[in-house]
C-alpha positions as CSV (number, residue, x, y, z in Angstrom):
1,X,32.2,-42.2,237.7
2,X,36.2,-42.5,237.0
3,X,37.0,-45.1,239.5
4,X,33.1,-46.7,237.7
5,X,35.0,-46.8,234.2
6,X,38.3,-47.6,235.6
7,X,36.4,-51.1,236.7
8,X,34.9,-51.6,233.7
9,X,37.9,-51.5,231.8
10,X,39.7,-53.9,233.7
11,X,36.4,-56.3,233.7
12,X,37.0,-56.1,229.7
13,X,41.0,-56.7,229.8
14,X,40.5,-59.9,232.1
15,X,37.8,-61.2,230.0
16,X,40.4,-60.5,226.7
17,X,42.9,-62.6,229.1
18,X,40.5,-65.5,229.1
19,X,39.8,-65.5,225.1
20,X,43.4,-64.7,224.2
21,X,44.6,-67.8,226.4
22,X,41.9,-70.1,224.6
23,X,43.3,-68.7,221.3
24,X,46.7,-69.0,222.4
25,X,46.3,-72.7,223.5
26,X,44.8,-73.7,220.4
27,X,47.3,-72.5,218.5
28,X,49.8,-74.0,220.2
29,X,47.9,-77.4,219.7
30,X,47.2,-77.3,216.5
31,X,50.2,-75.4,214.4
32,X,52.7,-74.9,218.0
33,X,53.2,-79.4,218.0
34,X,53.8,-79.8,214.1
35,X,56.0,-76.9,213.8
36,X,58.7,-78.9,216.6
37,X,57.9,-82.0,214.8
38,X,58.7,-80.2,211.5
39,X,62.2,-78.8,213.1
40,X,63.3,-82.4,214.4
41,X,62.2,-83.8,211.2
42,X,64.4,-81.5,209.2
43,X,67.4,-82.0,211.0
44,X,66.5,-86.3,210.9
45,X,67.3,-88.9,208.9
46,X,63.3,-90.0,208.2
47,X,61.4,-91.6,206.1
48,X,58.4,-93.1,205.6
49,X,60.1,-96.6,206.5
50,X,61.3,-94.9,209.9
51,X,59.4,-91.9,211.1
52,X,60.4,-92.2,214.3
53,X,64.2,-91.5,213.5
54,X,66.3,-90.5,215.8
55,X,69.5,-90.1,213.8
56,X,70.3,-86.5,214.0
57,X,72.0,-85.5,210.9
58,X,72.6,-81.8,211.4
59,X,72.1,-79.6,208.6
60,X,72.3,-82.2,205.7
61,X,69.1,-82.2,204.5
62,X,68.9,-77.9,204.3
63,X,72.1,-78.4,202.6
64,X,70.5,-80.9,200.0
65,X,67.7,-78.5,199.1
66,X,70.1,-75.5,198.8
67,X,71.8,-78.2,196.5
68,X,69.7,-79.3,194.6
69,X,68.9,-77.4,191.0
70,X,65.4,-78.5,190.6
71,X,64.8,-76.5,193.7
72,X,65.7,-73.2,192.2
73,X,63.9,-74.1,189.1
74,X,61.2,-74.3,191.0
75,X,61.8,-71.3,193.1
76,X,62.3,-69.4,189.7
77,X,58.7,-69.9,188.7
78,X,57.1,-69.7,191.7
79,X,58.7,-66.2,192.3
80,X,58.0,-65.6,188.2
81,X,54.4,-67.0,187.8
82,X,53.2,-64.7,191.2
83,X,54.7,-61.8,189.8
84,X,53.4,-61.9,186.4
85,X,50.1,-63.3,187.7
86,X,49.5,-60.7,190.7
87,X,50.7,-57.1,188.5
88,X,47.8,-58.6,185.8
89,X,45.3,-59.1,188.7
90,X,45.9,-55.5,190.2
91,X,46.0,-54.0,186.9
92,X,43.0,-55.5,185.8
93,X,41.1,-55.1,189.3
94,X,41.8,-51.5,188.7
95,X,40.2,-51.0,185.4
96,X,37.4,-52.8,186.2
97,X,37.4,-50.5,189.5
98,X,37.3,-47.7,187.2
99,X,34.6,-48.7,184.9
100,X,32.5,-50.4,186.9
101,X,31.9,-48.3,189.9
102,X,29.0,-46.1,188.5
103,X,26.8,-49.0,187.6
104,X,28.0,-51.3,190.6
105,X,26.9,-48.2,192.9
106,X,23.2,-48.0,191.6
107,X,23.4,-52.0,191.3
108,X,25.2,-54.0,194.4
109,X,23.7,-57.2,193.4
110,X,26.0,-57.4,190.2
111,X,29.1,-57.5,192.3
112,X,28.3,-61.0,193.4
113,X,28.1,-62.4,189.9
114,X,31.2,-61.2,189.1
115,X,32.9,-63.3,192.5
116,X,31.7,-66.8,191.3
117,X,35.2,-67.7,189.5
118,X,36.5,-67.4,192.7
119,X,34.2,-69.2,194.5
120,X,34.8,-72.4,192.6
121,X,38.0,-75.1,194.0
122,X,40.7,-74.5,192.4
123,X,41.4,-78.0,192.0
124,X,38.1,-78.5,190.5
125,X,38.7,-75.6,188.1
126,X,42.1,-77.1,187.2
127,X,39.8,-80.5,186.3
128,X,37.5,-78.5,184.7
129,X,40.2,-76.5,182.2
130,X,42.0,-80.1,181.7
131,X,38.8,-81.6,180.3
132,X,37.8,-78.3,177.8
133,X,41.4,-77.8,176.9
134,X,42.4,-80.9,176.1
135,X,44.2,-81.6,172.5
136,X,42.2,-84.5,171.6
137,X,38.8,-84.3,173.3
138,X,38.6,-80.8,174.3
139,X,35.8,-78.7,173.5
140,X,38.0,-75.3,172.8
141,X,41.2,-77.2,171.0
142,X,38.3,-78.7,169.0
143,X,36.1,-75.7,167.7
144,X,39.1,-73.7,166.8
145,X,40.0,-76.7,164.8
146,X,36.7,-76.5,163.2
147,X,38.7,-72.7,161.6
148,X,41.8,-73.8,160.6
149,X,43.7,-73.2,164.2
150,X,45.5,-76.0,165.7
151,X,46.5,-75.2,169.5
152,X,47.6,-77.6,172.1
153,X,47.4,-75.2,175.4
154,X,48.7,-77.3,177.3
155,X,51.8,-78.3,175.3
156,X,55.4,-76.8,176.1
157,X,54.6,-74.1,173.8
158,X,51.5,-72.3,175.8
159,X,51.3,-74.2,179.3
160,X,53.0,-71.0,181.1
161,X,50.7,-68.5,179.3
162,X,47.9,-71.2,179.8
163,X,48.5,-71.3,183.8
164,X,48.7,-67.6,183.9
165,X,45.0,-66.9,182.3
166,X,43.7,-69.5,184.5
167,X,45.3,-68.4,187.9
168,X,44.2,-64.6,186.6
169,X,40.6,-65.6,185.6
170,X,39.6,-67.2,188.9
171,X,41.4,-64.4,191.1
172,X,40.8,-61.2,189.7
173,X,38.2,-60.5,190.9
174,X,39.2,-60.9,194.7
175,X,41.2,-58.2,193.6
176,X,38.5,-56.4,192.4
177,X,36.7,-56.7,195.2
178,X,39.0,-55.8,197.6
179,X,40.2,-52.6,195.3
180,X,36.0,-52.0,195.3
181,X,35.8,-51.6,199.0
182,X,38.4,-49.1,199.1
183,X,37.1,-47.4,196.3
184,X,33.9,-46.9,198.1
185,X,35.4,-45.7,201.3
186,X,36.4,-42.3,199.3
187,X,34.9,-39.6,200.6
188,X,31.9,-38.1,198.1
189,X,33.2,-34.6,199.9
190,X,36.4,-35.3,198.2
191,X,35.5,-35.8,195.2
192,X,33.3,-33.0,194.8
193,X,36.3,-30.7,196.1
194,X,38.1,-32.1,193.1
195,X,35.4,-31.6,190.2
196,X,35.4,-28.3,191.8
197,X,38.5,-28.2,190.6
198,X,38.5,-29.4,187.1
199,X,39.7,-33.0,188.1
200,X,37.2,-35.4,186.7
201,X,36.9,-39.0,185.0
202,X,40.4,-40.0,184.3
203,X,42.6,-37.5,186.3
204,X,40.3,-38.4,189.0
205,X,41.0,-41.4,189.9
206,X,44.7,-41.3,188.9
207,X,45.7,-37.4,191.0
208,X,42.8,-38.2,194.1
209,X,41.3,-41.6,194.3
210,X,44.5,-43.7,193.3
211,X,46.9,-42.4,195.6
212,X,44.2,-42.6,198.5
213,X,43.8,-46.5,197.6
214,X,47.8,-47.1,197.7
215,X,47.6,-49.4,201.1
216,X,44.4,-51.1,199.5
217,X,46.2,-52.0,196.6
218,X,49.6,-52.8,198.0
219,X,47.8,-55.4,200.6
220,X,45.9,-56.6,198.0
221,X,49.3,-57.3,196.0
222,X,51.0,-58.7,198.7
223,X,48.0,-61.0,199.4
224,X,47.9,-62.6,195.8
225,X,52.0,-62.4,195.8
226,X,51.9,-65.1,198.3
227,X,48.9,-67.2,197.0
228,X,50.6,-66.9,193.4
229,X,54.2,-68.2,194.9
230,X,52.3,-71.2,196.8
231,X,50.3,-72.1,193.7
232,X,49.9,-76.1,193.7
233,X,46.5,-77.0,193.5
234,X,45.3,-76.4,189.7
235,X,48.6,-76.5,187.8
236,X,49.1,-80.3,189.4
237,X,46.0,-81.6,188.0
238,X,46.9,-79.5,184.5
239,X,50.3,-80.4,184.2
240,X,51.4,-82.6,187.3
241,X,54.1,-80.0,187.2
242,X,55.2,-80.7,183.8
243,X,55.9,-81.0,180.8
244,X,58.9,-82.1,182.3
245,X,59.5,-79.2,185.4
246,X,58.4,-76.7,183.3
247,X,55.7,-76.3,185.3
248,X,56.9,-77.3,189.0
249,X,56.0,-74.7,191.6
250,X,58.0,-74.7,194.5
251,X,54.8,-76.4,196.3
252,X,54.7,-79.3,193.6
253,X,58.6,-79.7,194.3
254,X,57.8,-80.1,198.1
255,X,54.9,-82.4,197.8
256,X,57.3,-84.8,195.0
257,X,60.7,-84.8,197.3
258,X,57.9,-85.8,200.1
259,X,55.6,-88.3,198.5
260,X,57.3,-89.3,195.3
261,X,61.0,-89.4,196.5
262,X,60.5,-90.4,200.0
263,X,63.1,-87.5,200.9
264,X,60.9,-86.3,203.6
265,X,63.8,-84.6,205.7
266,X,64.8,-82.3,202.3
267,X,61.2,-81.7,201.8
268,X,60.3,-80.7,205.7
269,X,63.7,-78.5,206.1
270,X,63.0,-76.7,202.5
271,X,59.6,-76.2,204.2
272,X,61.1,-74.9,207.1
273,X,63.5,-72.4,205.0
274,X,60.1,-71.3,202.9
275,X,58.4,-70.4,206.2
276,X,61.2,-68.6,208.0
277,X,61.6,-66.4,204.6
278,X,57.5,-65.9,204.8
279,X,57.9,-64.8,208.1
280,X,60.5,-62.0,207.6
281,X,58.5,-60.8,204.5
282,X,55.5,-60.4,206.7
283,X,57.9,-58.6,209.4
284,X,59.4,-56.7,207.4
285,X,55.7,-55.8,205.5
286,X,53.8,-54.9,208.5
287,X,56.8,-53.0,209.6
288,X,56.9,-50.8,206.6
289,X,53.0,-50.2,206.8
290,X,53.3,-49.1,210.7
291,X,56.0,-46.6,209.8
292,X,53.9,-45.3,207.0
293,X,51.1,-45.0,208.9
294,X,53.1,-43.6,211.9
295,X,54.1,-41.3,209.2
């Protein structure tokens, strides 16, 4: 029977061998032969008149981007805007966690309503915010006109704040959703224990259920961190990154030194710099979870 199962496991690691080289090879295809291409373009004198450069240039165009002050405009509100944007998403993903569970637990189906923001392109929901907000023609500008309120979201004034209810709106509730699950994978047990107790409503979900959802919520943080910090896709059909750079996301500063500027070396090797920093946070994250789990 041992030497049986002995077999058996071996049968499954060599047919793991054969998936994980298949897997391995495609990912060397497809994100393995941009990533060198990415590296020689960064350290390259290129350009969309001579991609195929061979002018080495060292560390001049890192140097550029480190240089340059729109960069760490940029950087500012990328690192600002995914702050403000993911503590709001949490929070709110909590409190909805906390109301809603009761009814969502004798009614499933609701919980797929409230996904459909989410569902929706964020480049199509930045099209469809640019047409209803609009000063002139929009429909909301123009019915608080109607009593005596003059707004122009998408002025210098209320852009930010404007950006932030629209990244919130469409991905709160993948917070929520995430926060649900864990939510519903407490133990009824324990929560009887804790009624036994005297911990109900309130104190328990802050003193049983909260601290047992703590990984839940800290992946789902982490998670919107990064999609907030990469944000490009809604606030460049808003704003195009304005007015002025008000607006520019680190993404949108990329895509303009590339496409606008024809600086395609500064843009690749800022790329570069963003990736190796993404990497070590995701190191550095996973490292902190194992220990705690360890733990």
């Amino acid at each position: 029977m041992a030497a049986k199962t002995i077999g058996l496991d071996q049968g499954d690691k060599a047919e793991a061998r054969v998936f994980l080289a298949g897997l391995c090879v495609f990912l060397a295809l497809m994100l393995g032969f941009p990533t060198l291409a990415n590296l020689w373009y960064s350290f390259s004198d290129v350009s969309f008149q001579n991609l195929a450069s061979t002018d080495f240039v060292g560390l001049r165009h890192y140097a550029d981007a480190v240089a340059n002050p729109r960069m760490w405009t940029a950087l500012g509100f990328s690192v600002r805007f995914a702050l403000l944007t993911t503590a709001i998403e949490v929070g709110i993903g909590l409190v909805l966690v906390f109301v809603l569970h009761p009814l969502l637990t004798k009614r499933p189906w609701l919980t797929g309503i409230l996904m459909l923001p989410m569902m929706v392109s964020p480049a199509l929901m930045g099209v469809m915010y640019r047409l209803i907000l609009n000063e002139f023609t929009g429909l909301v500008p123009g019915y608080l006109e109607l009593v005596g309120i003059s707004m122009n979201f998408l002025g210098r004034a209320n852009v930010y704040a404007t950006l932030v209810a629209i990244e919130v709106l469409q991905w709160t509730p993948f917070a929520f959703l995430i926060l649900l699950t864990a939510r519903q994978g407490v133990a009824y047990e324990l929560e009887e224990a804790a009624a036994v107790d005297g911990a109900t409503g309130l104190r328990l979900f802050l003193h049983v259920i909260l601290p047992i959802m703590l990984p839940a919520i800290a992946i789902v943080a982490f998670i919107r961190f990064i999609d907030g910090f990469r944000v490009f896709d809604h606030i460049f059909v808003l704003t195009g990154g304005g007015p002025g750079t008000q607006t520019t996301s680190i993404s949108i500063h990329i895509y303009k030194l590339f496409f606008v500027q024809n600086r395609l070396g500064e843009a690749v090797a800022l790329s570069v710099m963003l990736l190796v920093a993404a990497l070590a946070l995701l190191y550095f994250g996973l490292k902190l979870v194992v220990r705690r789990t360890a733990r």
